[in-house]
RODO-648493 format. One record per atom (N, C-alpha, C): y, z, x; residue in one letter. Coordinates in steps of 0.05 Angstrom, whole numbers, plus 5000, padded with zeros to 4 digits. Layout:
YZXA
...
% end
This chain:
515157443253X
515057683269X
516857643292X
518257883299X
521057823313X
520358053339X
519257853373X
518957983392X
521058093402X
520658363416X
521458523413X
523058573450X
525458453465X
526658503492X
525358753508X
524058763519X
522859003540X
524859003556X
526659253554X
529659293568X
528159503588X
525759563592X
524459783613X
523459683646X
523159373642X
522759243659X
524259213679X
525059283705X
526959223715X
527859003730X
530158943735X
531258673749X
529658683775X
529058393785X
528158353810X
530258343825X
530358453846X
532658383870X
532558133882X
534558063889X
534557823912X
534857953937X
533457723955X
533657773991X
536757794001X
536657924008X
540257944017X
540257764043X
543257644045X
542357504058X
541757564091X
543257714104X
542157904124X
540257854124X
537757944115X
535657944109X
534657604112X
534957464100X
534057244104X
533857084124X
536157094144X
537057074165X
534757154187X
535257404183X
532457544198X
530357454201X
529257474175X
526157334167X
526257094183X
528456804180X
527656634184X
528156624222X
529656774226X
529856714261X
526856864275X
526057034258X
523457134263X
521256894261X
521356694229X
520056574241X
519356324256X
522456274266X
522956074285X
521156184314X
522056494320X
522156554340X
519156524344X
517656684329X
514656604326X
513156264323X
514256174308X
513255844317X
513555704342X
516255804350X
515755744382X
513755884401X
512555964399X
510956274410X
508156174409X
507956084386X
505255964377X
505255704383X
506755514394X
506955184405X
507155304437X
507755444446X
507955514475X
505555624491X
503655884473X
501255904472X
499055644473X
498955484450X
497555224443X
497955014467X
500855084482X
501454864502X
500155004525X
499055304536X
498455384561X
495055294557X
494755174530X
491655094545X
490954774535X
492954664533X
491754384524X
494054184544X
492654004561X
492453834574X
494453614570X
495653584543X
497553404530X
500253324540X
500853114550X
504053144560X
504452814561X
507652854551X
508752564547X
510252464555X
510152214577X
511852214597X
513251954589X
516652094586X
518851884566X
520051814588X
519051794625X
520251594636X
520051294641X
522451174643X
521850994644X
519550764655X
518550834687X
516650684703X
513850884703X
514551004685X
511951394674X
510451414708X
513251544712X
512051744738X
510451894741X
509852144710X
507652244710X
505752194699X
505451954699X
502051724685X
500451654704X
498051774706X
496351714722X
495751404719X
495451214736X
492751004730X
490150974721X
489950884704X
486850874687X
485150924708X
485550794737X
483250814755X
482751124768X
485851114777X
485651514784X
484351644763X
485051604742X
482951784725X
480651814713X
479351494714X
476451484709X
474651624745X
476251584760X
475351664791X
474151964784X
477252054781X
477852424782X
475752454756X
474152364747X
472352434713X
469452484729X
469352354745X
466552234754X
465352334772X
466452514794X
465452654809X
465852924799X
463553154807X
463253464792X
463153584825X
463953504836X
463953684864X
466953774874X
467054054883X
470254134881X
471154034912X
473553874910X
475353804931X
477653994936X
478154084962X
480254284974X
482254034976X
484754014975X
486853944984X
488754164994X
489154125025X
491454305035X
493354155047X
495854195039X
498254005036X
499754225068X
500354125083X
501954205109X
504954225101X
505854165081X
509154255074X
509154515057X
511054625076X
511054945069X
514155015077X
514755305062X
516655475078X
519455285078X
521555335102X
523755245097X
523954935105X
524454745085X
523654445097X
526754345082X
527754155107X
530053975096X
529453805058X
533153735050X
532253655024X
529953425022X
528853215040X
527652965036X
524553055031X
524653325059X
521653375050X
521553555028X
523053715027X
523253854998X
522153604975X
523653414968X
522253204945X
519953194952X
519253094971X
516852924981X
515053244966X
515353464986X
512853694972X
512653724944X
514653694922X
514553754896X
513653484884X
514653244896X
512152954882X
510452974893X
508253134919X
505753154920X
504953384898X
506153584893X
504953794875X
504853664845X
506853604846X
506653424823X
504353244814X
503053094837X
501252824825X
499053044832X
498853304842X
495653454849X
496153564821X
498253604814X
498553794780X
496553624759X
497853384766X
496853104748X
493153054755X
492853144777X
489253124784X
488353324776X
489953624770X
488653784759X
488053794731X
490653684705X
489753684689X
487453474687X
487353284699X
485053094687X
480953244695X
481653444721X
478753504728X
479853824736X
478054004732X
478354244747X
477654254784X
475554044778X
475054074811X
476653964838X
479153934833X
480953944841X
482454164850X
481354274872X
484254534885X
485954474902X
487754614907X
490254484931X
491454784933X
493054774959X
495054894962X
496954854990X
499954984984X
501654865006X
501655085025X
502055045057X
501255185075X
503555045102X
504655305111X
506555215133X
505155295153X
504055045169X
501555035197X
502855295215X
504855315219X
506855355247X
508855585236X
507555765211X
508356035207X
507456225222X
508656285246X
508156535260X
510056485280X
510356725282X
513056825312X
511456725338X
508356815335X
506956745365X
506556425378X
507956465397X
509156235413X
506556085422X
504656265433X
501556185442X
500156075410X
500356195392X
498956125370X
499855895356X
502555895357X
503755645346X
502255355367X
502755405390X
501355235411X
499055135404X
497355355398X
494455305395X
494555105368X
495555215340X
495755095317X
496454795322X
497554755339X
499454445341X
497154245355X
495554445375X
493254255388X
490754285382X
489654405353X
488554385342X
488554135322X
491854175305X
491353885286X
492353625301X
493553665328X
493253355349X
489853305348X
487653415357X
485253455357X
483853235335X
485353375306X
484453285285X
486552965277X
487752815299X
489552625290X
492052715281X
493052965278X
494852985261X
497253035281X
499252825273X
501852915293X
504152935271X
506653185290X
507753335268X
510852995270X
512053105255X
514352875251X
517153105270X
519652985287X
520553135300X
522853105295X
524353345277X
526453355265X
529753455270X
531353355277X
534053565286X
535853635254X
535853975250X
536154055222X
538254275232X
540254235231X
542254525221X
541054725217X
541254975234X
540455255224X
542855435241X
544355515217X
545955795234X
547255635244X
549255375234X
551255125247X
550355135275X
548155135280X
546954965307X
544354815312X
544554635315X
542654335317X
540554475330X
537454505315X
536154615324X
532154375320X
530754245330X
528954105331X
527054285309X
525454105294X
523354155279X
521554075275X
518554185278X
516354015277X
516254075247X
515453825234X
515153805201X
512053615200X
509353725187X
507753545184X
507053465152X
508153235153X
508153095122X
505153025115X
503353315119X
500153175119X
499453305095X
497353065079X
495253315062X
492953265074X
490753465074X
488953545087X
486453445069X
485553375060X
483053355043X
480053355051X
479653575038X
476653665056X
474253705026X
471753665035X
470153605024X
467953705043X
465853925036X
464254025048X
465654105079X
464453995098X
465353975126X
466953675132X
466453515115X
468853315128X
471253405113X
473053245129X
476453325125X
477552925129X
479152955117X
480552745111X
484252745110X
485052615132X
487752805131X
489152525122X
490852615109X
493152365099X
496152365091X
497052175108X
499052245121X
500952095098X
503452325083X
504552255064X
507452145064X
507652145093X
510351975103X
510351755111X
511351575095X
511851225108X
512951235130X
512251025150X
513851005181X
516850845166X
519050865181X
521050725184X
520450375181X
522050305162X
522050045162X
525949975163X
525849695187X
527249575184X
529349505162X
532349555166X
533449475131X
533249705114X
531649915120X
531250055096X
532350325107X
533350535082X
535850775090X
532950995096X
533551185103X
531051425092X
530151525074X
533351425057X
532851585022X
530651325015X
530951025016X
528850945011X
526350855020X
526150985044X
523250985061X
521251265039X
523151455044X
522651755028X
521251594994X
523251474979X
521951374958X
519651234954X
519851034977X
517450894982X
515651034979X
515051345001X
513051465010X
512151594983X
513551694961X
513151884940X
511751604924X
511951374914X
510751124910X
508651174916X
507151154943X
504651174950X
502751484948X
504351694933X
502251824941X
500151874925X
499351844898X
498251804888X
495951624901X
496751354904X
494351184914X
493051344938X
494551494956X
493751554986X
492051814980X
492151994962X
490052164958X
488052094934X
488151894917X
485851814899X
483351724923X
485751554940X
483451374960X
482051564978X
483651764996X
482251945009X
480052064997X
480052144961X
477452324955X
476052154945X
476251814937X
474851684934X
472151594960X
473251634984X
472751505006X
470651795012X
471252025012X
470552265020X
467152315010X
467352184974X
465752234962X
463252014963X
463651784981X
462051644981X
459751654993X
457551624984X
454551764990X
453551555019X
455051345027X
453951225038X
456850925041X
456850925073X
458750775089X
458450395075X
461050275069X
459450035072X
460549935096X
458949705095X
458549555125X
460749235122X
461549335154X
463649075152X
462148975180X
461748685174X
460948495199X
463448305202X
463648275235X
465548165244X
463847865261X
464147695254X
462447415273X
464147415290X
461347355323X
461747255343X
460947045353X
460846935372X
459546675389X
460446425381X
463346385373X
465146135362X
467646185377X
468246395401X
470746375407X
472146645400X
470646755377X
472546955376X
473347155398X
475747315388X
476147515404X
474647735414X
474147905441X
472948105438X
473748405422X
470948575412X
473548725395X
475048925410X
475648955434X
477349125450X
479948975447X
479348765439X
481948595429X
483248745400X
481448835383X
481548955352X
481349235348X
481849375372X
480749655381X
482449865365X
485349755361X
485949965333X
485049825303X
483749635297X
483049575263X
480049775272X
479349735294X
476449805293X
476150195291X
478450215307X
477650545304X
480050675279X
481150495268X
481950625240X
478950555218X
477750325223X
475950305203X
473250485206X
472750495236X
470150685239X
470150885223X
471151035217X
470351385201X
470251315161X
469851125160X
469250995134X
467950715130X
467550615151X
465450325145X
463850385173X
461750225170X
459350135184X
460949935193X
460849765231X
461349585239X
459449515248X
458949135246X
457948965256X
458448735268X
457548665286X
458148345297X
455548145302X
455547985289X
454247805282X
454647535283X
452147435293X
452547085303X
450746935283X
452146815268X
451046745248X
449146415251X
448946395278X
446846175281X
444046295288X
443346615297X
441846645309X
440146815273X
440946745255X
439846805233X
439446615203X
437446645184X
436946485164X
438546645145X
438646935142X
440347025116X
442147265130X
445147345122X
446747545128X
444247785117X
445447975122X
443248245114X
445148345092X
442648395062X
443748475045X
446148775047X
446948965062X
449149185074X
450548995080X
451248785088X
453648655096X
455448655072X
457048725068X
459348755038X
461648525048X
463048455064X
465048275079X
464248195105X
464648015104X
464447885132X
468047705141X
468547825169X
471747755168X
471147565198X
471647345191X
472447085218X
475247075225X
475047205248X
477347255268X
477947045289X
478746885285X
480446635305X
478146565323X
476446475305X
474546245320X
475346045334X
473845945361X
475545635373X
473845505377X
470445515364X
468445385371X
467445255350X
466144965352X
465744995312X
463045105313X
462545225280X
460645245265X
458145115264X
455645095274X
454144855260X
453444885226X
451544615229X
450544745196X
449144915190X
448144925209X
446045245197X
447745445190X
449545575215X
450845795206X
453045735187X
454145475173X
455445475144X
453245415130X
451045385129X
449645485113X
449345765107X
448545865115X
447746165117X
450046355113X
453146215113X
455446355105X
455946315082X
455046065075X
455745915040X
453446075017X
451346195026X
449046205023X
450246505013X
451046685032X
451947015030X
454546985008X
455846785011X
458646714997X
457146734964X
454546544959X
454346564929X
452946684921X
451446924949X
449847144929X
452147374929X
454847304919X
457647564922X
458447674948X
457647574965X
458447614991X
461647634996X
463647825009X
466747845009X
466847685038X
469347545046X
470947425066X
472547455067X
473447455091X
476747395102X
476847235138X
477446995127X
477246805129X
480946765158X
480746835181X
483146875202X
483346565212X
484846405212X
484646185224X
486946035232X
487745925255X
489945805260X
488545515261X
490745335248X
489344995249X
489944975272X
492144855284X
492144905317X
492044985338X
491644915355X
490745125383X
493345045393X
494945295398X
497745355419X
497545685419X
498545695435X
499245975451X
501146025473X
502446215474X
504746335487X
504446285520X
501146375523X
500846345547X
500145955562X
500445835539X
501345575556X
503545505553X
505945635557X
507445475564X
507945675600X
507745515615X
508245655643X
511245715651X
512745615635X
515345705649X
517445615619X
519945605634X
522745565609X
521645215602X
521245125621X
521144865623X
518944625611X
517044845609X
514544745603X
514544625577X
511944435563X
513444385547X
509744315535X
508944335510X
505744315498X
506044165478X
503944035476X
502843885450X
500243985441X
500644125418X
498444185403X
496144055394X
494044145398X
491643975387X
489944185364X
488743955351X
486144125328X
484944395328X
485144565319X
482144725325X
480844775310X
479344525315X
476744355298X
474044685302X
475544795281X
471444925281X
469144885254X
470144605250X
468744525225X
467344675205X
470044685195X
469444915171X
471444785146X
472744595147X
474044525132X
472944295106X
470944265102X
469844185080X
468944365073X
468744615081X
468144865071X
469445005050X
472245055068X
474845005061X
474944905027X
475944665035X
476344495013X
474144574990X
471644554987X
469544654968X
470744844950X
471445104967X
471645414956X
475145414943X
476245174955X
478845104937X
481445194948X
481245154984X
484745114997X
484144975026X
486244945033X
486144725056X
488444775078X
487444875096X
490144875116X
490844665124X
493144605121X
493844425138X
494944305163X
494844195172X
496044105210X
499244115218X
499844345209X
502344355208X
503344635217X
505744625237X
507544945239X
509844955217X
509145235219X
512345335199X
514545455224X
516145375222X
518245465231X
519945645215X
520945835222X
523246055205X
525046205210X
527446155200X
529746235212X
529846665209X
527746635191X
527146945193X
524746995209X
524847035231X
523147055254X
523647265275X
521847335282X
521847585313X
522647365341X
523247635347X
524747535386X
522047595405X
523147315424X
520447305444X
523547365478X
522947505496X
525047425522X
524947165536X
527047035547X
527646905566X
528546945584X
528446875606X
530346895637X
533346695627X
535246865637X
537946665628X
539246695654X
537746835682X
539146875704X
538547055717X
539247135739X
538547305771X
540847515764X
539247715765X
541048035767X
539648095801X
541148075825X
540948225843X
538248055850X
535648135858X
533948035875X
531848045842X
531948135815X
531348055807X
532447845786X
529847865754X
531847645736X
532847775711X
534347725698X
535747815672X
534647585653X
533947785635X
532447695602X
534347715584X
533447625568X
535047615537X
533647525521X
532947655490X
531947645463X
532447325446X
531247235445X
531546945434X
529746945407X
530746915383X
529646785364X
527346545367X
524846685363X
522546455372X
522146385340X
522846095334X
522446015296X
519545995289X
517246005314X
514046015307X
513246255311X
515046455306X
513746695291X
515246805275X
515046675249X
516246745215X
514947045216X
517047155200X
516747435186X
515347405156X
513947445156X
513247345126X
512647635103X
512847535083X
513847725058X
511647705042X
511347935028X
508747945006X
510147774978X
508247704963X
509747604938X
508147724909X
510847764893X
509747864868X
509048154880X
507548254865X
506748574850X
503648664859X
501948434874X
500348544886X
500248754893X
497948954893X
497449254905X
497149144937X
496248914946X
496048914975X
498648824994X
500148744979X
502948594993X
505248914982X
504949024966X
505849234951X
507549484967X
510049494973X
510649684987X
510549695015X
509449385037X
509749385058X
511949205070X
511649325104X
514149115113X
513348905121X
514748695128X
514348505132X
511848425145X
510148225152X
508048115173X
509747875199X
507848015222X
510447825241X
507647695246X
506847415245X
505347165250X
506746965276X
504546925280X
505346585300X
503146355291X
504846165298X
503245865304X
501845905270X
504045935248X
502545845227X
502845705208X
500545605194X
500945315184X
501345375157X
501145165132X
501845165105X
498945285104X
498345465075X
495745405072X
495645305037X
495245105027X
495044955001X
491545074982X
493045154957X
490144994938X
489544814932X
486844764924X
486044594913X
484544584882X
484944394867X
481844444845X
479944504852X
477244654838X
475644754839X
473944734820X
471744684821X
469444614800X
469344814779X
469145034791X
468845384782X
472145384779X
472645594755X
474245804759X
476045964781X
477445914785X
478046064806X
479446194807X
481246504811X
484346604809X
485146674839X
486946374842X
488946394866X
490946574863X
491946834886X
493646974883X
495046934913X
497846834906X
498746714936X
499847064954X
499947104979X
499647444984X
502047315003X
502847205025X
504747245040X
505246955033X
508446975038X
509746555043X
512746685068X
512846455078X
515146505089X
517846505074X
519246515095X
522746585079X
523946285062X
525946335055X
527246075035X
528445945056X
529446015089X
529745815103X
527145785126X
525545625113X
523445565134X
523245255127X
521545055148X
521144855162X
518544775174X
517944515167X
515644465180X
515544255197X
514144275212X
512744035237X
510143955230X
509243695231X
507443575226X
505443505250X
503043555263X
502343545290X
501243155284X
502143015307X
502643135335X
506143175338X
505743355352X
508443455358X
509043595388X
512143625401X
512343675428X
513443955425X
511944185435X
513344445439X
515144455460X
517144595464X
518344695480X
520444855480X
522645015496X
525245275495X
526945145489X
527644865489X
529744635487X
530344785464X
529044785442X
530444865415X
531345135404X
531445325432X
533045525428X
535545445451X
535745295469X
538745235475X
541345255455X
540345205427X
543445085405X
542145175386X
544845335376X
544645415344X
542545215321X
542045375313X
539845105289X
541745185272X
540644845253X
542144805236X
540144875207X
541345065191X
540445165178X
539744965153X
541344725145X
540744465135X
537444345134X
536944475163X
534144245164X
531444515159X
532844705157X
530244875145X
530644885110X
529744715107X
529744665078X
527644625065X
525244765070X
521844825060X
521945105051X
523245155028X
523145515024X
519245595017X
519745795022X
517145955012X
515145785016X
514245765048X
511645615049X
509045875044X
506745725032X
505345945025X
502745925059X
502046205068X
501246295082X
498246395081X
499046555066X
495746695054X
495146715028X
492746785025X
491846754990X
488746884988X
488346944966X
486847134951X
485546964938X
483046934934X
481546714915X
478846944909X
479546914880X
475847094867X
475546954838X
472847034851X
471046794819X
468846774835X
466946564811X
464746474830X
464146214838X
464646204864X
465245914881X
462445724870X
463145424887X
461245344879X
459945254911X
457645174918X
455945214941X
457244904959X
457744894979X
458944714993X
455444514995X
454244554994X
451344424995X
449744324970X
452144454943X
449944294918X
449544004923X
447843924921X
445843634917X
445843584940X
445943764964X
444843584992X
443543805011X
441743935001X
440544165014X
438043995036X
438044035063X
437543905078X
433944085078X
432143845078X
429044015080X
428644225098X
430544305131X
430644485131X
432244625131X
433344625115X
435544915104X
433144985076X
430944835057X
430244875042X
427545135058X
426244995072X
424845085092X
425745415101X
427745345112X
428845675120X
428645935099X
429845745071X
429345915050X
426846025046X
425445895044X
422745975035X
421546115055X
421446085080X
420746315105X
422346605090X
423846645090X
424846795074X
425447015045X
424546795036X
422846815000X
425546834984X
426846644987X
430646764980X
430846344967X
432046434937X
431546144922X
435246084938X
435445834928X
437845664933X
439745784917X
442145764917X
444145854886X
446545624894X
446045454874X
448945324877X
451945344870X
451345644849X
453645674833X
453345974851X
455446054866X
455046444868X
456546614841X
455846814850X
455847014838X
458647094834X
460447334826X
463047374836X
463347514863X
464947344874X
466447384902X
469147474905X
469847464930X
472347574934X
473347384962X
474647324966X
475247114991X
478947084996X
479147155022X
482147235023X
482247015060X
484746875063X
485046595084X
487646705093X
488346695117X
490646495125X
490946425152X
492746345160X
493046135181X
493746305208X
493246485200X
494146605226X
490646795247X
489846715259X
487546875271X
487447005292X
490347065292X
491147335313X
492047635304X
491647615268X
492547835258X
491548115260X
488748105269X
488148315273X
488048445299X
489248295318X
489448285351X
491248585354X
491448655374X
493248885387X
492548795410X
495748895426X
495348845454X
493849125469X
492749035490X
491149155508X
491049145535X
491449405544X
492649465574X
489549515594X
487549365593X
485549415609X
486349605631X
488549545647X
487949805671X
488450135656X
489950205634X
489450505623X
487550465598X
486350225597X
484950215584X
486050375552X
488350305551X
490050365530X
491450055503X
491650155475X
492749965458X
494850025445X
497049865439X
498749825412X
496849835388X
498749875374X
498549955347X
498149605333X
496249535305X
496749215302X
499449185288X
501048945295X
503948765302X
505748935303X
505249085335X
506649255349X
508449035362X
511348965361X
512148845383X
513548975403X
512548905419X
513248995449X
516348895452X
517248705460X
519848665465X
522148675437X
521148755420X
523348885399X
523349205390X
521049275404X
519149665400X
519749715373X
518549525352X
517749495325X
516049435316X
515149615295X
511849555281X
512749425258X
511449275248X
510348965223X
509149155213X
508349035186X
507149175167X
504049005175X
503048825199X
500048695199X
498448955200X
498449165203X
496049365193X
496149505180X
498449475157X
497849545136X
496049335107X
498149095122X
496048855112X
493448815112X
493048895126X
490448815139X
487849035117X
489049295129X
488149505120X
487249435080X
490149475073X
489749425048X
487849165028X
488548915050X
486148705037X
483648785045X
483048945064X
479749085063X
478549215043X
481849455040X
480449625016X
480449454991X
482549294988X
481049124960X
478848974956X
478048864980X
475348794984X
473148914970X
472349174975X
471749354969X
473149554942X
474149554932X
475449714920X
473949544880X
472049674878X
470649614848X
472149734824X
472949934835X
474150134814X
477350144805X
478249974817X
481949904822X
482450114830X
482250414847X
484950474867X
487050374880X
486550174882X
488649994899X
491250014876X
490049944853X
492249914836X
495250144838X
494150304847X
495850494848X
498350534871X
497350234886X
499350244910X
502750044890X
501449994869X
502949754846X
505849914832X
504850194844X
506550374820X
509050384828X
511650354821X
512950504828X
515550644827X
516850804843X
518251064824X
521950954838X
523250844813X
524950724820X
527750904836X
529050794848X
530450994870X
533951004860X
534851124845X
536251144819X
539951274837X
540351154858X
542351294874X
544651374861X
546551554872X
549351574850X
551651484868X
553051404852X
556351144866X
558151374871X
557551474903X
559251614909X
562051574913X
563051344909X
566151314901X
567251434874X
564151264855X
564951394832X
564851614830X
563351794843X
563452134843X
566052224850X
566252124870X
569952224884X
572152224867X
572151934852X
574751964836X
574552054800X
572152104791X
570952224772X
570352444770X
570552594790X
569152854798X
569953064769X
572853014764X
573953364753X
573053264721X
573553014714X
572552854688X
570153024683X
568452954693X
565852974681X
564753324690X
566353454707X
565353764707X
566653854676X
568753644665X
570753924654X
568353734623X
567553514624X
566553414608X
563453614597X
561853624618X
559653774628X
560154124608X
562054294615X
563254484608X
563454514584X
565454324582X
567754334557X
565054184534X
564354054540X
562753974509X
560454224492X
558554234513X
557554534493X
558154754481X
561154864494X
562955014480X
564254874459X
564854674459X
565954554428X
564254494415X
561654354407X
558854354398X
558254574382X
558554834407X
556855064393X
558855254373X
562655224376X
564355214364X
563955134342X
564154934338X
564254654313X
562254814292X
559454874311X
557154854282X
557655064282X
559255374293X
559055564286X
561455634257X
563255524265X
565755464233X
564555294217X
562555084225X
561254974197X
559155144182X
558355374207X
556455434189X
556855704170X
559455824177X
560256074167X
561655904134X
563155634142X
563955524114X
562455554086X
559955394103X
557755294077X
556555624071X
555955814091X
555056104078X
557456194069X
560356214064X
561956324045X
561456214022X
561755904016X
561155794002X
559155823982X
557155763991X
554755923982X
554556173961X
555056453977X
554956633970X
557356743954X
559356483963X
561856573934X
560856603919X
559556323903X
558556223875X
556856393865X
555456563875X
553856753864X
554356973861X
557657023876X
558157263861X
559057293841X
% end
């Protein structure tokens, strides 16, 4: 049987290609449409920079997960602002962008304090946020080619119910460093500087820092700026730790500030005792007793002695040892001398004093991390030792690669700024200074607990522990760090390692500051002082003599690109559509 061609059927057409064309840019145009949609509500983003500028820290973001209460952020950069603060406002919007996708309860917005024509109102606005701490930064900016002053306040505002939390997103000026990278620095920190503010904001309850007295230490009018930056977030205490059997469980740190009296055993009992039920320290101590104010004149001349506050088998136990020794350093701050009679009075001059090394953070620490230098005196090596326990030594400051030591006993005197030093005999680089020790120590009293130290316990109902718990314990040789000078008659202070005869601030309170908050800091915020956003400058020589290269490069390539594939692509569709005709 012979089937039979159905010639009634007709031919199918083909898509012309016109037509195809169409269709498919339609559904390009549409797939993008639908990935752009899918992108306005999902949280997803992938950051292909190098040091991932827009990557939060694991800690910022388990923080920002954990609290359900909404935080206001109001950012004080607004309106017409020079290029530096311009960056600076778009990397704060930026890292609040970054806190919003992770939590909703995060709001913010930018606000120019000092928008209004009214001269009285602006007044009022300005002594309102002095009121609240906040001072503006004072700027000379080109407007209309004439040099005209600017108040600019680099603040964000962070408020939470009725408290406010202001934080200040501009680094001060450091020594050595340009503005473009003070400015970098500052965009570095801001992340840490507002995780910490709403971390701090949200805390249900202050912890407590005790400071020991009745060994010599300083008074704290001596500490009057650590104390009134720390007040509006810790509980302060001062405590004499002989007139007690146990620290009180709220004590979280306890910081020994340049004791000159010793210890008995009771009270290193009762410190060793807080030490192994997790107790935090920081531990201020100069091995020798010298000071500025003995030497009485150019001429004068000291020999240092001990300052024995028997604490150094203590020391040694928990695993470092200061030793009896100055550092000298040819990277050091200026103290004045008299070099002569101006008129009826005398003429001074800046002298390199080598017993006060500038000393440097080391490594990648979040607490050494981004600050300037620390200006110290009268300080010694401070060494590890083995340790029974575990321990992780993290060395935080050393001096410079030309530093020097003296061994006591030894003769002070100005003699050794008469003549150039010889840079030969500072050949002790990187003496180490301070250090970080956590783990859990072991008890300076296992196997010799005295019947009454056992006694005390038991009045108490509190067992022995010879092994503690985990601690935190941070040393160095210096126990004037937290000092500021103090003008009793205006009853006025510097700022801490303000120097007066150079009118330059040290990075000692930022130091200072920061080993507190790690003290404290359970959750790693700190980490986030670690981050940072590399400062990528362009070789303006090379711009100058490259300049026309790379515009005509810039130009000229996407026009040849979009050339190229447009004759390749008309080829392959002649091609194509020959063959089928």
């Amino acid at each position: 049987m012979v089937a039979l061609k159905n010639e009634n059927i007709p031919n199918q057409k083909e898509i012309s290609p016109k037509k195809q064309n169409v269709i498919f840019l339609a559904l390009v145009i549409g797939f993008v449409c639908i990935i752009n949609i899918l992108a306005s509500f999902s949280n997803i983003r992938i950051d292909l920079t190098e040091e991932k500028r827009f990557t939060l820290t694991p800690a910022t973001v388990k923080m920002l997960h954990n609290f359900k209460d909404n935080i206001y952020v109001e950012v004080l950069l607004d309106g017409n602002l020079p290029a530096g603060f311009k960056r600076l406002q778009e990397s704060t919007q930026s890292v609040l962008d970054q806190f919003r996708n992770q939590t909703s309860f995060v709001q913010y917005n930018f606000v120019d304090p000092l928008d209004t024509k009214n001269i009285n109102e602006k007044n009022e606005r300005i002594k309102d946020l002095a009121d609240q701490g906040i001072k503006p930064t004072n700027l000379r900016v080109m407007e209309n080619n004439e040099s005209t002053e600017k108040l600019i306040y680099p603040v964000a505002i962070v408020k939470y119910g009725s408290e406010i939390i202001p934080v200040n997103l501009l680094e001060s000026s450091v020594a050595g460093f340009s503005d473009e990278e003070v400015l970098n620095q500052s965009i570095n920190l801001i992340e840490y500087k507002l995780a910490d503010a709403i971390n701090k904001i949200l805390r249900k309850k202050k912890p407590t820092i005790a400071f020991t007295k009745g060994h010599g230490e300083p008074q704290p009018v001596e500490s009057r700026d650590l104390i009134t930056t720390l007040a509006p977030f810790y509980d302060l205490k001062w405590i004499d730790l002989d007139s007690m059997y146990q620290v009180p469980e709220d004590i979280k740190l306890i910081i020994m500030a340049n004791p000159s009296k010793p210890y008995s055993e009771k009270a290193k009992f009762v410190l060793d005792q807080y030490i192994m039920n997790g107790g935090n320290t920081m531990f201020l101590i100069n091995r020798l007793k010298v000071d500025m104010d003995s030497f009485r004149n150019a001429k004068a001349e000291f020999v240092p002695i001990e300052n024995d506050v028997n604490l150094e088998d203590m020391f040694f136990k928990y695993g470092f040892r200061i030793e009896p020794n100055l550092v000298l350093d040819l990277e050091c701050s200026k103290i004045p001398l008299v070099v002569g009679k101006l008129g009826t009075g005398v003429q001074t001059d800046l002298f390199n004093w080598y017993y006060a090394p500038l000393l440097s953070g080391t490594g990648q620490h979040p607490i050494v991390k981004n600050i300037d230098r620390v200006n110290a005196y009268w300080t010694s090596t401070v060494d590890t030792v083995k340790t029974k326990t575990s321990i992780l030594k993290t060395k935080l400051l050393q001096s410079s690669q030309h530093s020097r030591l003296q061994y006591a006993p030894m003769r002070i005197n100005f003699e050794i700024l008469r003549y150039d030093p010889d840079p030969s005999k500072f050949d002790k680089p990187y003496q180490p200074i301070s250090w970080l020790l956590e783990g859990s120590f072991s008890s300076l009293y296992e196997n010799r607990v005295s019947p009454e130290m056992m006694d005390g316990l038991k009045q108490i109902k509190v067992n022995y522990l010879a092994t503690g718990k985990p601690a935190k314990m941070f040393v160095m040789s210096y126990g004037k760090l937290i000092n500021n000078i103090y003008n009793p008659e205006n009853n006025d202070f510097m700022p801490m390692g303000y120097n007066t005869f150079e009118k330059h601030l040290y990075g000692n309170k930022d130091f200072v500051i920061n080993t507190i908050e790690y003290m404290f800091d359970e959750n790693g915020i700190l980490s986030a002082r670690a981050k940072e956003v590399k400062l990528r400058l362009l070789d303006n020589v090379k711009i100058k003599d490259e300049k026309t290269y790379w515009q005509l490069l810039n130009v000229l390539t996407p026009l040849i690109l979009l050339g190229g594939g447009t004759i390749i692509f008309n080829y392959i569709r002649k091609r194509r559509f020959a063959g089928k005709a």
